[in-house]
Structures are given as C-alpha cells and as structure tokens.
C-alpha positions in Angstrom: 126.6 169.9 107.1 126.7 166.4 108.7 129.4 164.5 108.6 127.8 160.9 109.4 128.2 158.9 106.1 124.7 157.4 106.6 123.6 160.3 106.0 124.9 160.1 102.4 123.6 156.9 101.9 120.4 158.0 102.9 119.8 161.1 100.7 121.5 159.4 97.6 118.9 159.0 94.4 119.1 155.1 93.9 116.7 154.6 91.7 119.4 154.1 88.6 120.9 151.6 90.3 118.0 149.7 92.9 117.7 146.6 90.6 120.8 145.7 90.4 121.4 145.9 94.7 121.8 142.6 96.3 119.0 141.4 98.6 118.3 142.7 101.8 119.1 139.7 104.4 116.6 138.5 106.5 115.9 140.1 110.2 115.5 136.7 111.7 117.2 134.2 110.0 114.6 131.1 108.7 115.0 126.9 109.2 116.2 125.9 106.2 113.0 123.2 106.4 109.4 123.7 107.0 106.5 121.6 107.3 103.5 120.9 105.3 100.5 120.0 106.1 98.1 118.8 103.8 94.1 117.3 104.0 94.2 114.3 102.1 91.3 111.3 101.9 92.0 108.0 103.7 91.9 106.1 100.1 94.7 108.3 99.2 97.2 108.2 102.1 96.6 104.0 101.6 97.3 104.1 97.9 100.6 106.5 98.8 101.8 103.6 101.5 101.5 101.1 99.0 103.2 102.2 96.1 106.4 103.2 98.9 106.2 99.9 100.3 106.6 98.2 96.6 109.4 100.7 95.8 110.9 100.2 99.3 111.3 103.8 100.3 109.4 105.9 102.9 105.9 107.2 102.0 106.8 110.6 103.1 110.5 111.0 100.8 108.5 109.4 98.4 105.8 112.2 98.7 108.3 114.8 99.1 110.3 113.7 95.4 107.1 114.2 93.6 106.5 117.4 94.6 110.0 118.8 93.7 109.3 116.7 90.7 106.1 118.6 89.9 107.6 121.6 90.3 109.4 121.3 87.3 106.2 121.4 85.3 105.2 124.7 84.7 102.0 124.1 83.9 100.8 122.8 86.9 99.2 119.4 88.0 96.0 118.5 86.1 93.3 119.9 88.1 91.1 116.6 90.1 87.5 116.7 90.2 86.3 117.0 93.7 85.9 113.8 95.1 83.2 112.7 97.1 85.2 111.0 99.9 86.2 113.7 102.8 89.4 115.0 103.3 89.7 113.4 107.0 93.7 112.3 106.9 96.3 114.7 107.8 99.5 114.1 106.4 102.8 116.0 107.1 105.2 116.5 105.1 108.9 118.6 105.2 110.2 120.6 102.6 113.4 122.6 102.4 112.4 126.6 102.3 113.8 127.0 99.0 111.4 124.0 97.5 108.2 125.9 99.7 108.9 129.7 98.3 108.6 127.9 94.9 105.9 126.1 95.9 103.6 128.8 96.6 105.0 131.4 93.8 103.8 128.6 90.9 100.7 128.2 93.1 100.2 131.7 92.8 101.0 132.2 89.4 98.0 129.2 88.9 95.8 131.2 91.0 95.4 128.1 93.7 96.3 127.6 96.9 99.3 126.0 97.7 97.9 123.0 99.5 95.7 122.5 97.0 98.5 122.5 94.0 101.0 120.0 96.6 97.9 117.7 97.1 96.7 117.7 92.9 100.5 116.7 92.3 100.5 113.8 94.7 97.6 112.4 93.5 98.9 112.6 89.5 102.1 110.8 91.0 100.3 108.4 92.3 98.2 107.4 89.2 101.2 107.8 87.3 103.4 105.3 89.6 100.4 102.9 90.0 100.0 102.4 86.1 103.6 102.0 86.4 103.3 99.3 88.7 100.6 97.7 87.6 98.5 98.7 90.4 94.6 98.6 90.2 93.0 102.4 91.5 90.2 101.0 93.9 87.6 103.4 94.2 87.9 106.8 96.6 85.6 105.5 99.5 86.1 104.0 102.9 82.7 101.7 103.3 81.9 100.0 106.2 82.0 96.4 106.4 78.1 96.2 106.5 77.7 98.1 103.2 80.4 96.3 101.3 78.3 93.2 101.9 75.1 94.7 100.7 76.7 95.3 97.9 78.4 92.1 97.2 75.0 90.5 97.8 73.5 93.4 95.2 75.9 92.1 92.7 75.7 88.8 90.8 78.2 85.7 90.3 79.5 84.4 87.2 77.2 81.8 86.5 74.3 85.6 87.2 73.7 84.6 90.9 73.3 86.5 93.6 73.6 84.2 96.3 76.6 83.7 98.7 76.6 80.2 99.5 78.0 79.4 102.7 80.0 81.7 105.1 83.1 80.4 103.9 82.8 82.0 100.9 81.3 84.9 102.2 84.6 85.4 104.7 86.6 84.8 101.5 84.9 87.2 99.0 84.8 89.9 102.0 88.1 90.1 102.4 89.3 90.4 99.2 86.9 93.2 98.7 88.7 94.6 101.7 91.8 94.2 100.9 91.3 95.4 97.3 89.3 99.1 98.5 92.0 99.9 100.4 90.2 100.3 103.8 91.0 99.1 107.3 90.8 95.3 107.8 89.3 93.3 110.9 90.7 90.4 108.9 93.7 88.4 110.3 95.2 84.2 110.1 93.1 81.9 111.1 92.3 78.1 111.2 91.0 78.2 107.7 92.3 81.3 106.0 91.2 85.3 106.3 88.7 85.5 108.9 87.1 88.2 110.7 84.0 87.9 113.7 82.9 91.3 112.0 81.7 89.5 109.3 79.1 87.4 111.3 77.6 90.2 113.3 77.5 92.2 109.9 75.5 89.4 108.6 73.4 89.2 111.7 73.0 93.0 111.7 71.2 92.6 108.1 68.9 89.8 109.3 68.1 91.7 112.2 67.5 94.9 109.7 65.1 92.4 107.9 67.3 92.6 104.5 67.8 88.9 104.1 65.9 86.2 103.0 64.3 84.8 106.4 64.7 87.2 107.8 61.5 88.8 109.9 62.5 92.3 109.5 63.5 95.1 111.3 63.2 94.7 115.1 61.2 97.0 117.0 62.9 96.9 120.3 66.4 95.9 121.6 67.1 92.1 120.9 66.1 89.6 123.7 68.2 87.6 126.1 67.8 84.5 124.2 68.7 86.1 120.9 71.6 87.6 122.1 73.1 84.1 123.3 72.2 82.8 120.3 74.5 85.0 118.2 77.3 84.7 121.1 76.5 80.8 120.8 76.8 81.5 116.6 80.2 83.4 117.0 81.6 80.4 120.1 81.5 77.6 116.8 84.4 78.0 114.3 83.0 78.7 111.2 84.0 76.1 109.0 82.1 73.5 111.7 78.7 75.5 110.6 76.2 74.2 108.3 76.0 75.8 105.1 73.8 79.0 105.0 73.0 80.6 101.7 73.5 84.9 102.3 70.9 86.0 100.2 69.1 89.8 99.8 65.2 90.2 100.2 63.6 92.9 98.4 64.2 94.9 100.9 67.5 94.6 100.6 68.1 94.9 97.0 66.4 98.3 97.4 68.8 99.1 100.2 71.8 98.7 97.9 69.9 100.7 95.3 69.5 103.4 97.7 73.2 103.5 99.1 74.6 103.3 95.3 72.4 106.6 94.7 73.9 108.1 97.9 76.6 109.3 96.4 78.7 109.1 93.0 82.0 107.1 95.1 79.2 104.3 96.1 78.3 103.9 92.7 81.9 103.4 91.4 82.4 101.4 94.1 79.4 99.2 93.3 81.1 98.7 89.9 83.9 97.7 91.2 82.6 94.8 93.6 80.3 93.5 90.8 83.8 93.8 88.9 85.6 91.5 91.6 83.1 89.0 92.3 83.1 88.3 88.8 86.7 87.6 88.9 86.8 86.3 92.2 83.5 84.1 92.9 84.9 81.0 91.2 84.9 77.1 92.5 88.4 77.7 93.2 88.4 80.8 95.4 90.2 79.5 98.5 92.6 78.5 96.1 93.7 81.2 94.8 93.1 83.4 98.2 95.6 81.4 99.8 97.8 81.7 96.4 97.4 85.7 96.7 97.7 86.4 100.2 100.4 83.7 101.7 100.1 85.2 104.9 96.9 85.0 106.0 97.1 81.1 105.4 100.2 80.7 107.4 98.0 79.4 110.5 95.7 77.1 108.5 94.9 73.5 109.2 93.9 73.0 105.4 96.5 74.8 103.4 98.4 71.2 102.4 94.6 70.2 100.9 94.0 73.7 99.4 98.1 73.5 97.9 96.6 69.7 96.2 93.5 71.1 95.1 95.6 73.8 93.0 98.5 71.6 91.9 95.5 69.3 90.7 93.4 72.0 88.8 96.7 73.2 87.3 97.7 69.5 85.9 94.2 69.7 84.5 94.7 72.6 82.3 95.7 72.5 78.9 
C-alpha cells in the first residue's frame, strides 16, 4: 500500500464537497490590465473628444468609466442600428482584468460579442452625456469638402434661395458646416476670419465638373496651361479683394446632390441637417455671429473691430 499522501488525495471521492473547494490558481499569473480594442466610426471617436474636452478629463478614462458604468445594467446597452458610416477608427482602450472577465460574461449572457456590447455602450453614453450638455448629434458621416458644398448649394436660404452670394459667405457657411459635422477641417485664422484654399479649388472642381451656372461642363481632357494659371492667379488674390461671384447649381448639379442624397441613408440625414444650418446660419449677420462663435479663428483678422461695431449696433437695435 503506498504511503505517498498524494496518493490519498487522488483516490478520494470529492464530489460531496467539489463546490465548496477554493479556486484553482492560475498557472501563469495574468496583468492585472488588458487592452481593448474596439472599431469605431470617425463621427464617433470626434463626438467622444468633445464631450471629454468639455468635461475636462481624458477621452479614454472617460470611455473607460462608461463601460464599468454600463456594466452595472443588466440589461445591456440598447442595441444601435447599423450605421452606414464604416467602422475605420481604431480606438484602444485599458481595462483592469476583473472589469474584462465581466465584460465578456454579460456579453455572453446577451449572446454578442464583446466588442460589440463595449462599443453599443459608448455610444448610449455619449448620447446620454451630449443631451446632458446640450450638444447637437451631427450626423454619422465624414463628407468631403466638395460634397458638403453641393449640398449647401442643394439647399435653400431663409428668404428660399439657393444662391451663395459671394465667396465670403460661402467660406463662412462652409465652415460652420465643418465644424458642426464633426469632420477634419482645412480651415484656420486668417485676414478676414475661417478661411480655407480648399474651398476655392472645390468650387473650381464643380465648374470644371460643369455643375455650376456658367459653367461649360465637364472637361474632356486635362485642363490647359492657361487655365491652370488662371486658378493659381484666382487662389494668389486674398479673397475678400475678389469681386462678388454668386455659387449657384445648374441642373446638372441639383441632380448631382439628388443623386449623392440617394447614395446612402447618412447623406440624406446629413442633407437635412445642412438645409437645417443654413437656415439658421445664412443670415445678413453671419460674420457676425461666426466671429461671436468661434473667437479664435478671428484672432488674426483686420476687420474684427468693424465686425465687434456691426454686432454692438444690431444688438442696440433690438427690442
């Protein structure tokens, strides 16, 4: 008979007593963090950096707290409709292991993957913290700067317009479009206000394209020599020195917007939400109340005593 008390422990019945036996330790031990990392759109990750910049804490702890937060609802996070804009932004994030074994056993209890339950949860947060702070959702989408102005040009003034007149204005309604969807600006302090050279050459790309009034439609070949130094000889001028052009849509062009608003369901919300802001926005006193909104961006401006009269003025003049 052995005498090796292992052996005893080996041929012993447990099975009266196996629940109640403490947890085998682990054969390597683990970090006490891991990371995360989730798909998430552009639109999103934007919206996440703004509502920590207004509460003053990093994006990621931020991120981080409304997990462990969500965790605490059994339910789960209400399940998003699949949006249209792609998943293109990775974003890490660290959670202690404890916080990720609970992560994926509520996942799994939900029947959804993990990543997928951790991404739902941000994005309820982040409605939830934006109504909290007031904050306007812009639409999920990340247009380029040509298509936002089709659109603005699609959509129609207050006094039913659809005329831009002057590029002035059309700087000025561009980039509070931008800075309103969330996406990446070209825009930065300039003699006048916002200003971006983008917006020119998107302008000249849609004459070129044969979308705008006068223009003579698509080109068949590359441009020629004397109307490329034309448009660097355009771009050389500072824009306020220009004559006043009216940025006006052909037929052509109306049915371009039409077509890009059918593209997809995000264009069409975000077609909405431009007609939306130019109503708001396309009023007499718009470099007014740009330089009012966005302070910085008229820090550089020979104009900004004239524009700070003009708003003192229309104020005295309101009931």
């Amino acid at each position: 008979m052995s005498t090796d008390p292992r052996d005893a422990v080996l041929n012993r019945d447990w099975s009266d007593v196996w629940d109640t036996l403490d947890e085998a330790p682990e054969l390597v031990a683990r970090p006490k963090t891991a990371q995360v990392t989730l798909r998430i759109p552009f639109s999103v990750l934007q919206r996440m950096k703004r509502v920590a910049s207004l509460r003053s804490l990093p994006y990621h702890s931020l991120a981080r707290s409304w997990i462990i937060e969500g965790l605490r609802d059994e339910s789960g996070p209400d399940v998003k409709s699949s949006p249209d804009e792609p998943q293109t932004e990775q974003f890490n994030i660290k959670l202690e292991q404890g916080v990720l074994d609970q992560l994926k056993s509520q996942a799994d209890q939900l029947r959804r993957p993990y990543h997928r339950v951790a991404r739902d949860w941000l994005e309820s947060a982040l409605d939830r913290e934006e109504a909290s702070l007031g904050i306007e959702t812009p639409p999920t989408t990340r247009p380029a700067l040509k298509d936002l102005m089709v659109l603005l040009l699609h959509a129609s003034s207050p006094l039913g317009e659809t005329a831009v007149h002057g590029v002035t204005r059309l700087q000025k309604l561009l980039f509070v479009l931008e800075q309103k969807v969330a996406v990446h600006s070209s825009f930065y302090a300039y003699d006048y206000g916002p200003f971006s050279e983008e917006v020119n050459d998107a302008a000249e790309a849609l004459r070129l394209a044969g979308l705008m009034e006068g223009s003579r439609g698509a080109a068949v070949g590359p441009p020629s020599f004397a109307e490329m130094m034309a448009v660097v000889a355009q771009r050389a001028v500072p824009f306020e020195g220009r004559t006043v052009d009216d940025f006006v849509l052909n037929e052509r062009g109306h049915e371009a917007a039409e077509r890009l608003r059918r593209s997809n369901r995000a264009y069409d919300e975000l077609y909405k939400y431009v007609q939306t802001l130019r109503s708001a926005w396309d009023t007499p006193d718009l470099l007014e109340r740009v330089y009012e909104a966005f302070p910085k961006y008229a820090e550089k401006s020979r104009i900004r005593d004239q524009v700070a009269a003009r708003r003192a003025q229309r104020r005295s003049r309101q009931p």
